[in-house]
C-alpha positions as CSV (number, residue, x, y, z in Angstrom):
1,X,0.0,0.0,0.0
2,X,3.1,2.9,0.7
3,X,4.2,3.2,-2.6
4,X,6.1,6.1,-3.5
5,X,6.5,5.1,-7.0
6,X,2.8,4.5,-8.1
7,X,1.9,7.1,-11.0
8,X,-0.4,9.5,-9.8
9,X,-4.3,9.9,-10.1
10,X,-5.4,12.0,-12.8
11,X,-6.7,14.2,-9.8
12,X,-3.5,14.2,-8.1
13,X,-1.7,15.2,-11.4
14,X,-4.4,18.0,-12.2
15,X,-4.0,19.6,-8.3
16,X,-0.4,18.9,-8.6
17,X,0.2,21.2,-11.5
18,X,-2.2,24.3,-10.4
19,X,-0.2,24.1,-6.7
20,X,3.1,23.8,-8.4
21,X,2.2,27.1,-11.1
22,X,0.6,28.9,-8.2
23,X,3.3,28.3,-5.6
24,X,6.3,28.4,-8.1
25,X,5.3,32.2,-8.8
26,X,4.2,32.7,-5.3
27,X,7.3,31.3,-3.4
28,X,9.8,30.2,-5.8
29,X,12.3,28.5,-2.8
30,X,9.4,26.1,-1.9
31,X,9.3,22.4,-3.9
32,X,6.4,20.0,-4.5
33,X,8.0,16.1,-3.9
34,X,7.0,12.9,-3.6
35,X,7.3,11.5,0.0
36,X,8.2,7.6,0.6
37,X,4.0,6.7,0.9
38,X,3.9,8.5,-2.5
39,X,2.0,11.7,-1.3
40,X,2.8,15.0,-2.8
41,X,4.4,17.1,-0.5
42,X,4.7,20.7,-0.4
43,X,8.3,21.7,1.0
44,X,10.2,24.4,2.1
45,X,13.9,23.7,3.2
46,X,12.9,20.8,5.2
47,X,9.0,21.7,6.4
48,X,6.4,20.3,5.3
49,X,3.2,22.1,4.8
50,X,1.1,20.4,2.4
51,X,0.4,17.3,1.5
52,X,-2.3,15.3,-1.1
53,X,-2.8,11.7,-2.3
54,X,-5.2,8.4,-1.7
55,X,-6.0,7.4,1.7
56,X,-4.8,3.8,2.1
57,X,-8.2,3.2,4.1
58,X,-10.6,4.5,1.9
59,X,-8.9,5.1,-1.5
60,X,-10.2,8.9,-1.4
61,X,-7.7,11.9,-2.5
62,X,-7.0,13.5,1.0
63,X,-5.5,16.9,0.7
64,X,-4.1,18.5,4.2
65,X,-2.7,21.8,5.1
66,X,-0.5,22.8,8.3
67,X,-1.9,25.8,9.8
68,X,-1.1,27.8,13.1
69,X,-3.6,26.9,15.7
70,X,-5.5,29.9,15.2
71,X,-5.8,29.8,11.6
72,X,-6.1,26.0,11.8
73,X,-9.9,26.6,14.5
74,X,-11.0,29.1,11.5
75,X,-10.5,26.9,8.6
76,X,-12.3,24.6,10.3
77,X,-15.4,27.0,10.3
78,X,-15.5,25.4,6.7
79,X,-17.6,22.4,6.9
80,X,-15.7,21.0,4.1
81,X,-12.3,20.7,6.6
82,X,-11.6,18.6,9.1
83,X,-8.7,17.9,11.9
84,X,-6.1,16.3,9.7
85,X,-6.0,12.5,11.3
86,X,-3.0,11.8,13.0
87,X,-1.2,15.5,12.5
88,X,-4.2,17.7,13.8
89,X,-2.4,18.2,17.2
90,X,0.2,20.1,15.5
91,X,-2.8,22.4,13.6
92,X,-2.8,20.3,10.1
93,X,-6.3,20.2,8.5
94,X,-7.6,18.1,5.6
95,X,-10.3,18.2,3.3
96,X,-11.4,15.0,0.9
97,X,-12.9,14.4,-2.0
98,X,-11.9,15.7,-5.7
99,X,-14.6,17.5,-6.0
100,X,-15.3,19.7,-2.6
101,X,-11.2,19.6,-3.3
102,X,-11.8,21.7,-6.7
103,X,-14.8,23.9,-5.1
104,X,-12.9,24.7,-2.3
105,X,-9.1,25.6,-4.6
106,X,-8.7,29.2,-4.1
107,X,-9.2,29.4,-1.0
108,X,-7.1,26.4,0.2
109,X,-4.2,28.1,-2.0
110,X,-4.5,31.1,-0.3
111,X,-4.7,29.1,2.8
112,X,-1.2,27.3,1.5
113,X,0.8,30.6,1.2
114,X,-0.2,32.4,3.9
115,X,0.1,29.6,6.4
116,X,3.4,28.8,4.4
117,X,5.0,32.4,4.7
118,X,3.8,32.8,8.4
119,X,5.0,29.5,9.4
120,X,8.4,30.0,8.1
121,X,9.1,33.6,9.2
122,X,12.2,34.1,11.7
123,X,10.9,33.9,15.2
124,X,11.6,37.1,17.0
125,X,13.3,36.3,20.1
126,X,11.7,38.1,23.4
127,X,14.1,40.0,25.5
């Protein structure tokens, strides 16, 4: 079932390449990779903040996003997101389905870079 070398889904292929346009403009140091369960990861340096691909369980196209905690209890005002299984402790979120996926695209790629670019700021230290 982990197999980072099965081809992607048509889906996965078509959310793929509007993240990777979008992104590639938006923040050009940022990568889109294959991880070793063959989920397309969203990268920057060595953080992850974005991954898709098929649930093992269910064979749906999962697509989660890491969020601050704030930002992660108002994307969650959405009834189309959920706590990301597994990852929500740490403010990841995850919608399903191709289609809410594709309703929902704007806003989760706003979502993406402005959770990215926050999330990757230099922490001021306090004095």
């Amino acid at each position: 079932m982990f197999d980072k070398d099965r081809p992607l889904s048509k889906e996965e292929l078509i959310l793929k390449e509007k993240f990777e346009s979008f992104i590639k403009s938006k923040l050009p140091e940022a990568s889109l990779t294959r991880d070793g369960f063959g989920h397309v990861v969203l990268k920057y340096k060595k953080k992850s903040f974005f991954l898709m691909g098929i649930s093992f369980e269910t064979g749906i196209l999962n697509l989660s996003l890491k969020a601050d905690k704030i930002s992660q209890f108002e994307i969650l005002k959405n009834k189309n997101f959920k706590v990301a299984p597994y990852l929500g402790h740490h403010g990841w979120v995850q919608i399903q389905e191709f289609n809410l996926i594709k309703k929902e695209l704007n806003y989760i790629l706003e979502i993406t870079l402005s959770e990215t670019k926050k999330l990757i700021k230099p922490k001021v230290k306090k004095k």
